[in-house]
N, C-alpha and C positions, 0 to 999 in steps of 0.2 A: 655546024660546029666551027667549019675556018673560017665564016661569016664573024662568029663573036669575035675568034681570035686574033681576026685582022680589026676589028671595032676596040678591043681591048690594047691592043698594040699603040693603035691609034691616038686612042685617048690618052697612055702612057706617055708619048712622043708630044703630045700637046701639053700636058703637064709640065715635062719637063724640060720645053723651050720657054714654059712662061716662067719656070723658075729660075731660069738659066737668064732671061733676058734681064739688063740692069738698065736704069733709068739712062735714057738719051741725052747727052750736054752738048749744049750750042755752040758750045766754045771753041771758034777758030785755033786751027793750029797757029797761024799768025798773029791770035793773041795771046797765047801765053808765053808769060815771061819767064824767062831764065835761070831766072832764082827760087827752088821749090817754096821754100818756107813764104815770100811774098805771094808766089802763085796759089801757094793754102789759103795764104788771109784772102786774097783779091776771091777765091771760090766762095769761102766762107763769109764773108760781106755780100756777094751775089746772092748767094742760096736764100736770104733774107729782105733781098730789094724785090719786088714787083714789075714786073714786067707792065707799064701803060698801058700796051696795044694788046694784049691776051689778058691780062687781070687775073689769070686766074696762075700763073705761074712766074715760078722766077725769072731773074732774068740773065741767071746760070741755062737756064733750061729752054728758051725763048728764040726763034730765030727771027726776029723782028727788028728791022732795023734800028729802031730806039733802043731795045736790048742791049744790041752790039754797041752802042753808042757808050749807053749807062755802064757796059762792065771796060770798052773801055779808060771810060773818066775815072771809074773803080782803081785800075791800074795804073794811070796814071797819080792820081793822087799818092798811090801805094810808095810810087818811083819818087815821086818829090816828101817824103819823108812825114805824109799824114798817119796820126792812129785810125784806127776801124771807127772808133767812134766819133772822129771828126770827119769822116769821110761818109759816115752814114747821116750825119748832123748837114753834113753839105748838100746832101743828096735830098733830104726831107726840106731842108730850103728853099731848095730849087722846085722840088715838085709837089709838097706839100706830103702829110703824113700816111697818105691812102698808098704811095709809093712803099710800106714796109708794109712786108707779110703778117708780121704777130705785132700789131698797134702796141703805142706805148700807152700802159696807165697815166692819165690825166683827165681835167675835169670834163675836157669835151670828148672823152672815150670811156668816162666811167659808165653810159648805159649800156653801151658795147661789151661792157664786161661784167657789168651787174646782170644783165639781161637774161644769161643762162641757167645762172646760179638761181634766178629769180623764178623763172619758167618753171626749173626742177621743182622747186621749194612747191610751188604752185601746185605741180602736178601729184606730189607725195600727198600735200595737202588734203586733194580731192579725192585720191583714192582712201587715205585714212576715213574721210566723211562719208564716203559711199562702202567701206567692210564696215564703219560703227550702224550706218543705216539698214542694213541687211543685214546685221547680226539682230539689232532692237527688232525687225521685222520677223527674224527668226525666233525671237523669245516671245515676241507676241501672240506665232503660232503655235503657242504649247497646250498640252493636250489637257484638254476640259477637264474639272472637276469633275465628282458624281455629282454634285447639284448643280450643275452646268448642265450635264448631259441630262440628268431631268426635267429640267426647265427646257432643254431642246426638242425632248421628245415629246413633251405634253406641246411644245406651240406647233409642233408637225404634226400630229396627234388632232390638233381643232382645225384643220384643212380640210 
């Protein structure tokens, strides 16, 4: 019984450090800037650029030195009086468009965004064809006339 109750405890305390834990940011105290509202956009531009050397996260969240590079040029731009979206325009310049998280609609990223929609459609498809297929399979199992079942029984009947 104390067995469960230090297992149950347990489990509680693990639940809720993982709820309690909030996303890790890379972000040196050394580079943020002084100004909240600028240090918002320069986060909010981040949260959105690609990290090169990790690919798989920002590069708010990245401790790679290309990272630290990328959010400082982020801030820097921010300082010398760019919008967000010439500073993200600058940025897909430099490094091409694989550098932003949510690709922009255009002609060379429309299969990237048809691709999903297209997949789904596909897969509804296939299941509507396969319930029409096994319902017709299920009507076709319907159960014998009386001249059915006579004609079954007389040709198992000449065996």
């Amino acid at each position: 019984m104390k067995l469960r109750r230090f297992g149950s405890a347990l489990l509680l305390s693990l639940a809720l450090c993982l709820l309690l834990a909030s996303a890790a940011q890379a972000v040196q105290p050394d580079e943020v800037l002084p100004d909240p509202a600028l240090e918002a956009r320069a986060r909010a531009i981040s949260a959105g650029l690609r990290c090169l050397v990790c690919q798989n996260q920002s590069i708010d969240d990245s401790d790679a030195p290309l990272a630290k590079d990328l959010r400082l040029l982020v801030r820097e731009r921010l300082k010398a009086g760019d919008s967000d979206q010439e500073i993200v325009d600058f940025v897909v310049a430099r490094y091409g468009e694989f550098v932003l998280l949510k690709p922009r609609l255009s002609s060379h990223t429309l299969l990237l965004w048809l691709a999903t929609p297209a997949v789904f459609a596909a897969a509804l498809g296939l299941i509507w064809f396969a319930y029409r297929r096994r319902r017709e399979a299920a009507q076709a199992l319907a159960p014998l006339s009386v001249n059915e079942e006579r004609r079954l029984k007389r040709l198992l009947d000449r065996r």
